[in-house]
C-alpha positions in Angstrom: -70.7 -26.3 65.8 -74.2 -24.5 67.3 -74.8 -21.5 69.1 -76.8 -21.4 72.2 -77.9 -17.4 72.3 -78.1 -16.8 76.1 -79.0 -13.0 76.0 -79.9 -10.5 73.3 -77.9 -7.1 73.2 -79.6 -5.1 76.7 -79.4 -8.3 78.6 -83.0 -9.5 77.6 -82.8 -13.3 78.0 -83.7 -14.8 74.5 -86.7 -16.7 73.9 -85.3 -18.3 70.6 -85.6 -22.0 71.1 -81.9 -23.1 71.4 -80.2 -26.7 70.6 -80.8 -27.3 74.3 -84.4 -26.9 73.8 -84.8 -29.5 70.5 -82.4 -32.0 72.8 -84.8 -32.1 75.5 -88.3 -31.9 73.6 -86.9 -34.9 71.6 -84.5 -36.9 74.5 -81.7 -37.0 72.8 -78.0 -35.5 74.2 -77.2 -32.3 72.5 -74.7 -33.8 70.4 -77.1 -35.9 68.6 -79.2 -33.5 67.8 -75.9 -31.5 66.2 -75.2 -34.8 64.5 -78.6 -34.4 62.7 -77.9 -31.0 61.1 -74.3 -31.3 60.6 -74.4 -35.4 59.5 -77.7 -36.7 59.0 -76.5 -40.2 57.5 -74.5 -40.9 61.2 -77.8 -40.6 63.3 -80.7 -44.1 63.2 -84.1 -42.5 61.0 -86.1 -42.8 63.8 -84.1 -40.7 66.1 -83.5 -38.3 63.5 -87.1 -37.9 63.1 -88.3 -37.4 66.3 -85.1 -34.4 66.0 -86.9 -33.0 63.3 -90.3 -33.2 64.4 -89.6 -31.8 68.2 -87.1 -28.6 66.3 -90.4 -27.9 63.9 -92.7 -28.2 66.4 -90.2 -25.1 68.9 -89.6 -23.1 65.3 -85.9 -23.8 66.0 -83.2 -23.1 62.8 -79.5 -23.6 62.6 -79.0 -19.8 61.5 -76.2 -18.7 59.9 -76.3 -15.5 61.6 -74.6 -17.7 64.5 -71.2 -17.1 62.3 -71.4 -13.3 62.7 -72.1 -13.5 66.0 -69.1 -15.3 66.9 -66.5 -13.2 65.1 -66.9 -10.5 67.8 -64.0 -10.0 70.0 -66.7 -10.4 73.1 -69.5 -12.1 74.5 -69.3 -15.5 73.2 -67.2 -18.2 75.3 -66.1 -21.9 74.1 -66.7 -25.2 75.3 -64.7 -28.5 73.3 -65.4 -31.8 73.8 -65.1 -35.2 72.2 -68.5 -35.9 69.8 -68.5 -39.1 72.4 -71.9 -40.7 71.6 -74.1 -43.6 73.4 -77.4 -44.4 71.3 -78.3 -47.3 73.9 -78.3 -44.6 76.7 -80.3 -42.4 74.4 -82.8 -44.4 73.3 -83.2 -46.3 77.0 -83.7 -43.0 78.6 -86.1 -41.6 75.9 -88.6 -44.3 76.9 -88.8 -42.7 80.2 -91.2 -40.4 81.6 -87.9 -38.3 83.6 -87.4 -34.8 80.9 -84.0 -35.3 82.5 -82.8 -38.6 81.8 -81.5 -38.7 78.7 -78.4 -36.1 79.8 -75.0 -37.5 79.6 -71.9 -36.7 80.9 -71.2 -33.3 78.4 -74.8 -32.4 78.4 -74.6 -32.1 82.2 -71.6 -29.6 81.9 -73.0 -28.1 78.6 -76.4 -27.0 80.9 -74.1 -25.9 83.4 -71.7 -23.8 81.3 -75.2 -22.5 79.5 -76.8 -21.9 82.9 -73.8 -19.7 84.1 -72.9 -17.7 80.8 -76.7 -16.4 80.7 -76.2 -15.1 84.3 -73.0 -13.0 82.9 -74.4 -12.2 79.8 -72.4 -14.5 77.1 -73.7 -16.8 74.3 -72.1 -20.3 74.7 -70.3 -21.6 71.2 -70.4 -25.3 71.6 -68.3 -26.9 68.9 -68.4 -31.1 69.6 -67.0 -32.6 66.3 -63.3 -33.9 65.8 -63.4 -33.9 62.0 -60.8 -32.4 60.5 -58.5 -33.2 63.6 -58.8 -31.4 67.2 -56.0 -28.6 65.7 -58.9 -27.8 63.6 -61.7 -27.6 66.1 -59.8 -25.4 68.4 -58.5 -23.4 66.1 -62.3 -22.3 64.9 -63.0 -22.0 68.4 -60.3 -20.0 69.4 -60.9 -17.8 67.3 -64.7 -17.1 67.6 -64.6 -16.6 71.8 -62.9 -14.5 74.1 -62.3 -17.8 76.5 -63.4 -21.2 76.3 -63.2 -24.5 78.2 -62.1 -27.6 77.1 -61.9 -31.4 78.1 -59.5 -33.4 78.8 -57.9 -35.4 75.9 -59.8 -33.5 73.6 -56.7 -31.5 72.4 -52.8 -31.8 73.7 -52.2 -29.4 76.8 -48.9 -28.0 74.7 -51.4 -26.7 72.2 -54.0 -25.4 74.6 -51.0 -23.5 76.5 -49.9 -21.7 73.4 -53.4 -20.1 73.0 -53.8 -19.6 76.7 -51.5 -16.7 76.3 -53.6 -14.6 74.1 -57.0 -15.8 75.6 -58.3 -18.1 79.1 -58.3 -21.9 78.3 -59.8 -24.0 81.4 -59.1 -27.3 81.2 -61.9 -29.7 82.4 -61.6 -33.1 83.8 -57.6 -33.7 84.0 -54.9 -32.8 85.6 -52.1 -30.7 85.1 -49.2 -32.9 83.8 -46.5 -30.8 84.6 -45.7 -26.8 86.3 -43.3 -26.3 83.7 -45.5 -26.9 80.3 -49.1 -26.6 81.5 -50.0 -23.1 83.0 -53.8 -23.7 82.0 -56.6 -23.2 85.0 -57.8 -27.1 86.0 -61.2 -28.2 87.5 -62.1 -31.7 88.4 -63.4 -33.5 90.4 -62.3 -36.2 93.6 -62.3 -39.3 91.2 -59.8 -41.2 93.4 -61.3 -40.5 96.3 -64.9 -41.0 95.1 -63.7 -44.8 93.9 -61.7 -45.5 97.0 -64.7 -44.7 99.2 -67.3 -46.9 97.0 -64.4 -50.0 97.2 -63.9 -49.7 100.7 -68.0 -50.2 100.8 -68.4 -52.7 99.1 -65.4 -54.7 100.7 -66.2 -53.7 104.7 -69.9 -53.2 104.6 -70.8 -56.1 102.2 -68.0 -58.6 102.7 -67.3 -58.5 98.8 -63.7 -60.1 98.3 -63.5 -60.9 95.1 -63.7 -57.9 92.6 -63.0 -56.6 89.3 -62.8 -53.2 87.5 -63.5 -52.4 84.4 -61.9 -48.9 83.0 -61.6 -46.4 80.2 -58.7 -46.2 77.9 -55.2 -45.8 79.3 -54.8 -42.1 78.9 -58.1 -41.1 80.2 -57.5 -38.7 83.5 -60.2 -39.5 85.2 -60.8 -43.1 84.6 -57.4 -43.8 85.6 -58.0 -41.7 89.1 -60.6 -44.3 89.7 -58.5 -47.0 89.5 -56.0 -46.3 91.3 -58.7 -45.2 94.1 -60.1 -49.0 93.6 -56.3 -50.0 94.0 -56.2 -48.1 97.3 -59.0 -49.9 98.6 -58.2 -53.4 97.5 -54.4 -52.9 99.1 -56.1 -51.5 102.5 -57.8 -53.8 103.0 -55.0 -56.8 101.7 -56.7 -57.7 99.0 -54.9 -59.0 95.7 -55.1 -56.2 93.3 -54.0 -56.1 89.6 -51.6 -53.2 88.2 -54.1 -52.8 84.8 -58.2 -52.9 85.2 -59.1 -56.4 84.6 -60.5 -55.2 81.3 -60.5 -51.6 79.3 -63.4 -50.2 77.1 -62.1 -47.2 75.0 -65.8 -45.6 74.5 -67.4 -46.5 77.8 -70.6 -46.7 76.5 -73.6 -49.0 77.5 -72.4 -51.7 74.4 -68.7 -51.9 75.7 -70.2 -52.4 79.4 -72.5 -55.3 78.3 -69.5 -56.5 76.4 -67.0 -56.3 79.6 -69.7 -58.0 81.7 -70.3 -60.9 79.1 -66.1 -61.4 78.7 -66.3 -61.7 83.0 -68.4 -64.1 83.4 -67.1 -66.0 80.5 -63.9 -65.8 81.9 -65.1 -68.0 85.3 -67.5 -70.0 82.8 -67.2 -74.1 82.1 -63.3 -74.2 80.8 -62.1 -70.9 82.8 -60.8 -73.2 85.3 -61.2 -73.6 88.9 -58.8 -70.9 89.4 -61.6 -68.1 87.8 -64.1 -68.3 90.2 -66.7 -65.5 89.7 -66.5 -61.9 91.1 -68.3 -60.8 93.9 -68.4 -57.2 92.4 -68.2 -55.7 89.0 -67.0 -52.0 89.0 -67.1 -49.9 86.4 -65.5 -46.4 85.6 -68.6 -44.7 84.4 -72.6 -45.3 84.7 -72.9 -45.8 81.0 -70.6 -49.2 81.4 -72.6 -50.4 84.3 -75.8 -49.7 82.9 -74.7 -52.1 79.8 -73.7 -54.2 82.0 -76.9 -54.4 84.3 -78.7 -55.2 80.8 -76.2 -58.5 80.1 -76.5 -59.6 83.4 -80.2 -59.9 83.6 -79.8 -61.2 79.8 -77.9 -64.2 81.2 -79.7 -65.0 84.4 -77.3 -63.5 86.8 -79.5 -61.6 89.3 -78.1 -58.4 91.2 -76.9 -57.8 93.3 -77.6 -61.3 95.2 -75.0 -63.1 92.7 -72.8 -60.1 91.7 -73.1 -56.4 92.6 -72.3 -54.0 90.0 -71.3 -50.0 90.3 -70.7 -47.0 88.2 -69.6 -43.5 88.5 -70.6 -39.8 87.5 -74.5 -40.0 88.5 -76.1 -39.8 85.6 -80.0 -39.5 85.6 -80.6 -42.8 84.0 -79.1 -44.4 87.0 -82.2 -43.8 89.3 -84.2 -45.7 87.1 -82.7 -48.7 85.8 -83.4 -51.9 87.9 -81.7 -52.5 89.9 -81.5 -48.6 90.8 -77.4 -48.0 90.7 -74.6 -47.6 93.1 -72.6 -44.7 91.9 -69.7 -42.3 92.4 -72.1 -38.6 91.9 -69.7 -36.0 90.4 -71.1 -32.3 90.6 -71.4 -31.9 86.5 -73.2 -29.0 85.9 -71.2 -27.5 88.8 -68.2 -28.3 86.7 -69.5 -25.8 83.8 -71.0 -23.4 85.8 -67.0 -23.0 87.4 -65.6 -23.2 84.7 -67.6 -20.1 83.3 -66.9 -18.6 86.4 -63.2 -19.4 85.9 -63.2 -17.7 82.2 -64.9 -14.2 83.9 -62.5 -13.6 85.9 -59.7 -14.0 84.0 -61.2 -11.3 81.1 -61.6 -8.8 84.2 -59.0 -7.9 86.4 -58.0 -11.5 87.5 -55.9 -11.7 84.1 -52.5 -12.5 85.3 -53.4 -14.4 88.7 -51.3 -17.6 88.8 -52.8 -21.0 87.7 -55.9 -22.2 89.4 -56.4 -25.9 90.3 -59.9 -26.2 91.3 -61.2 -30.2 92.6 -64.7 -30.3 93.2 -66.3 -33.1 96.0 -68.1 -35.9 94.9 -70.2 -38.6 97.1 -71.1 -42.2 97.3 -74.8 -43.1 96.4 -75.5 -46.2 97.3 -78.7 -48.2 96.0 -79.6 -51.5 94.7 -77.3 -52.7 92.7 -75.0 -53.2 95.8 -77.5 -54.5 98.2 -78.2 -50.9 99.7 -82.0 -50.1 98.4 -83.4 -47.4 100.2 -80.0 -46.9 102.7 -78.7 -42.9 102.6 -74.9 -43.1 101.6 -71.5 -42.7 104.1 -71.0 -38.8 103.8 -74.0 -38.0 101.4 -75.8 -35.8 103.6 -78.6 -35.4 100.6 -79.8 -39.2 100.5 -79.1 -42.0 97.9 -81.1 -40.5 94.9 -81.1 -36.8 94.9 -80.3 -34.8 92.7 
């Protein structure tokens, strides 16, 4: 677990170099860099230098004094996540000249949640390791906050209810699985509809018929959103459309993309019969996958998108700057910490008791060259195909 101090005592913002600070002086995600302190041995030498060398070079300590700040009844709040790492996407984007590429998924939402806590005047406890069991983690956390958020899957909802009674729990990323055991506050964003919208484009506006999605494990919330919005689209438009993605990656990272892509084109190669004819369109349920996959493509001579057009979804930074530039479902990240901050305040002043909130945030299509669109603004996305 780290501490990110967002104010001192009299609201002076802090100029003690946080975790966030050694994570982007070095571009690495802020669970890396937690990885270094906590378990050296799990992080490659190299990267764990260059850790080392940008937290000497800002004067930033792990201090234990982080423990005594967190056993106050106020001003600290929570966010719990899965330790999910993705060294290819780290090390890709660190060879960039973009400060902001290397941010994943959490570290979006951790920047958000940090953003909005130093505007109320709360420290932000960030605890990112499963080890010893999610019981465990929470349990520390719960403890040490007055609220905190948490992601989907990262603990069972029955749990997180129980301690919602004595203190807010926002849930991040899911939905509520049922009125009568989850009375937690829920933000996420339009995943179905984001992946319906980016099918249907594909299918009407390029003529793609022959498709194939690749997805996260089977009790994943928000990759199973996008599929069913991919199955929406397919059926519209009378396409044949499986019940199960066409192939599952449990830690939708860059290496299980490259893998999925490899296994698809193998699966129409010499011997696959002339009933596997290659797909048109390889989607993917996150940018990491397609980003992976982009790489085994170009590996094997298949160019894109003229032979196969690939998409992702969440609109991570690295996506701009891979080539081809990606076609992606944006989702509001940091937007999603910042609320669910907002969220937490309200319930520890007078908005205590106020019935569950379900809070779905918009995202939009960005289409670039990995379908075909280089340099065309997306349906609906007001702001143009790589802002942001």
């Amino acid at each position: 677990m780290r501490f990110q101090r967002s104010r001192g005592t009299g609201g002076r913002v802090s100029t003690t170099p946080t975790v966030y600070d050694v994570a982007e002086r070095s571009g690495v995600s802020i669970a890396t860099v937690s990885r270094v302190y906590r378990n050296p041995d799990s992080v490659r030498e190299k990267t764990r230098e260059r850790v080392l060398a940008a937290a000497r070079e800002l004067g930033y300590v792990p201090s234990g004094n982080a423990r005594g700040l967190a056993s106050r009844s106020t001003g600290v709040l929570g966010l719990c996540f899965p330790d999910y790492s993705d060294p290819d996407t780290e090390t890709e984007a660190a060879d960039t000249d973009d400060d902001h590429a290397f941010m994943l998924y959490s570290d979006q939402i951790i920047r958000g949640m940090e953003r909005a806590a130093r505007r109320h005047g709360y420290a932000l406890l960030i605890a990112a390791s499963l080890k010893g069991g999610p019981e465990s983690l929470v349990a520390k956390v719960a403890g040490r906050v007055d609220g905190f958020a948490v992601l989907a899957r990262t603990v069972p909802t029955e749990d997180l209810d129980v301690i919602s009674r004595r203190l807010p729990v926002v849930m991040l990323a899911g939905p509520r699985e049922s009125d009568h055991l989850d009375h937690l506050d829920h933000i996420e964003v339009a995943n179905e509809d984001g992946q319906r919208e980016l099918t249907r484009h594909l299918i009407e506006d390029h003529g793609l018929r022959r498709l194939v999605f690749v997805g996260g494990e089977e009790g994943a919330p928000d990759a199973q959103a996008r599929f069913r919005g991919y199955q929406e689209a397919c059926r519209a438009a009378g396409l044949p459309v499986r019940e199960e993605p066409d192939l599952r990656a449990e830690m939708m990272t860059q290496a299980e993309g490259a893998r999925a892509a490899d296994a698809l084109l193998d699966r129409a190669g010499p011997g696959a019969g002339a009933s596997a004819p290659p797909p048109q369109g390889m989607l993917f349920a996150n940018d990491q996958m397609a980003i992976g996959a982009l790489h085994a493509l170009e590996r094997r001579g298949v160019r894109v998108p003229d032979d196969v057009a690939v998409t992702g979804f969440d609109g991570i930074p690295l996506g701009r700057l891979v080539r081809p530039a990606l076609t992606t479902v944006r989702q509001p990240m940091r937007q999603l910490g910042e609320e669910a901050v907002e969220l937490l305040v309200r319930r520890l002043g007078e908005e205590r008791d106020r019935e569950p909130v379900d809070l779905m945030l918009p995202v939009d299509v960005v289409r670039r060259a990995s379908c075909g669109c280089a340099g065309r603004p997306a349906h609906g996305d007001l702001s143009g195909p790589d802002a942001g």
